[in-house]
C-alpha positions as CSV (number, residue, x, y, z in Angstrom):
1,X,0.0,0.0,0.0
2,X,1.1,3.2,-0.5
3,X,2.1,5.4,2.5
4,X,-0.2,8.1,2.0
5,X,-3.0,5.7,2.3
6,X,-1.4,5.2,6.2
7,X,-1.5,8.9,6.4
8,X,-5.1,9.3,5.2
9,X,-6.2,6.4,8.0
10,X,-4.3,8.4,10.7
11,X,-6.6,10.9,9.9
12,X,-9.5,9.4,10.2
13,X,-8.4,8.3,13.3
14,X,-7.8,11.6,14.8
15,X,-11.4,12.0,13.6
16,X,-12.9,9.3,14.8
17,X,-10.7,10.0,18.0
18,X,-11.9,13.4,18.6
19,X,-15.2,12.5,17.9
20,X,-15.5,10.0,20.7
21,X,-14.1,12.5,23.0
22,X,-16.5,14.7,22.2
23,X,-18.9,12.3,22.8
24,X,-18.0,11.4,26.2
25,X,-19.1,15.0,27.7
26,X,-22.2,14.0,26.2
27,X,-22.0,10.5,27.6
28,X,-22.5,12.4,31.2
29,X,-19.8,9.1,33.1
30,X,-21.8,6.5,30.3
31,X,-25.2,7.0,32.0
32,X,-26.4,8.0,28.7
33,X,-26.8,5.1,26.3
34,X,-26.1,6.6,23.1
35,X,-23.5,9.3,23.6
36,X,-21.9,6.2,25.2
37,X,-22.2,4.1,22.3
38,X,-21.0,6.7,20.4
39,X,-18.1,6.6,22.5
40,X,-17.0,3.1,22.5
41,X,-17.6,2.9,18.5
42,X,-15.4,5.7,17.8
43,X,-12.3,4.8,20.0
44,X,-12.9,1.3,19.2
45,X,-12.5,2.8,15.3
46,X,-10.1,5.4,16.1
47,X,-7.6,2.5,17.8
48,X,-8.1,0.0,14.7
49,X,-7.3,3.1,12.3
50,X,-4.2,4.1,14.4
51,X,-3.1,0.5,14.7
52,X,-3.0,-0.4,10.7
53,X,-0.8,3.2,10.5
54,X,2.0,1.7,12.2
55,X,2.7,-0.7,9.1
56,X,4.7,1.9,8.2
57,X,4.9,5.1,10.2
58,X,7.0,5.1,13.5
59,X,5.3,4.6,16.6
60,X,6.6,8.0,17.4
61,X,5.7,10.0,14.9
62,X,2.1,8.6,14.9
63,X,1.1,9.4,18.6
64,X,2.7,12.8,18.3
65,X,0.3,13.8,14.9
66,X,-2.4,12.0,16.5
67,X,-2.0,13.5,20.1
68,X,-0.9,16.6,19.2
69,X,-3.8,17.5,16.2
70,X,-7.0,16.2,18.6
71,X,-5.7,18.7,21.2
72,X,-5.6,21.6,18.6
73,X,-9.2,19.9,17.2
74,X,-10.9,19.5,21.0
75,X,-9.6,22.5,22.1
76,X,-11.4,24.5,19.2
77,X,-14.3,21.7,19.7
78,X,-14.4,23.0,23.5
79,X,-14.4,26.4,22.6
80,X,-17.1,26.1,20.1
81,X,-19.6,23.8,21.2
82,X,-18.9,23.5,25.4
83,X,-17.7,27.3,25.8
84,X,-14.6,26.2,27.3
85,X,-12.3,29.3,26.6
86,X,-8.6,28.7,26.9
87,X,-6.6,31.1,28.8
88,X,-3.1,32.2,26.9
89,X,-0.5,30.1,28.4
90,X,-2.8,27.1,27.6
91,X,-3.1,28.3,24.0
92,X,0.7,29.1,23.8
93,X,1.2,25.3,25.2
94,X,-1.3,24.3,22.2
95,X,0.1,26.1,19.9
96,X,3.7,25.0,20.5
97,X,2.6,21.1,20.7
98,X,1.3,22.3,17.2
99,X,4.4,23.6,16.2
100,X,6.5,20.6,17.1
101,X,3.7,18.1,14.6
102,X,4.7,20.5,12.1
103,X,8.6,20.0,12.5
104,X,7.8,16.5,12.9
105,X,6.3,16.4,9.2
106,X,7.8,19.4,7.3
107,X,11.7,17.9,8.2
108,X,12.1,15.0,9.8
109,X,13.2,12.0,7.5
110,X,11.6,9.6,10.3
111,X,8.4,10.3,8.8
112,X,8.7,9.1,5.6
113,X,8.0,5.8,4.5
């Protein structure tokens, strides 16, 4: 397979990832049946997606794109749907995690398939 298929699954895991942690404010401690479903499907997904990518992307390099973009995405997600305002030291944090996924992909060789 070609490795920007792995790259395309590693985004749909970050996704699906996000998604199901979205989900579990919903899921209120999985006393609510379908935001908990929800839940389980798409971190049961997410894991599956993120498993396949390390066929050919380093262990290393997947968790820090996969960590590092669903904080930037739930922290926008929080934001926008929860109204869970980030103060500017945790943005600056963000924003340098960020940073370091973009490093990570732009230059580094270990990346690459």
């Amino acid at each position: 397979m070609k490795a920007s298929l792995y790259w395309l699954y590693l985004g749909i895991a970050i996704v699906t990832e996000v998604i199901g942690t979205s989900a579990l404010k919903s899921a209120e401690g999985f006393t609510r049946f379908w935001p908990s479903v929800l839940v389980v499907v798409s971190y049961a997904l997410s894991f599956y997606l993120l498993s396949l990518t390390l066929k050919t992307i380093p262990v290393g390099v997947v968790y820090a794109v996969w960590s590092g973009v669903g904080m930037v995405l739930l922290a926008i997600i929080g934001a926008v749907f929860f109204k869970q305002m980030l103060d500017t030291p945790a943005m600056v944090g963000i924003g340098l995690i960020l940073a370091g996924v973009v490093v990570i992909n732009l230059f580094s060789h270990t990346s690459l398939d």
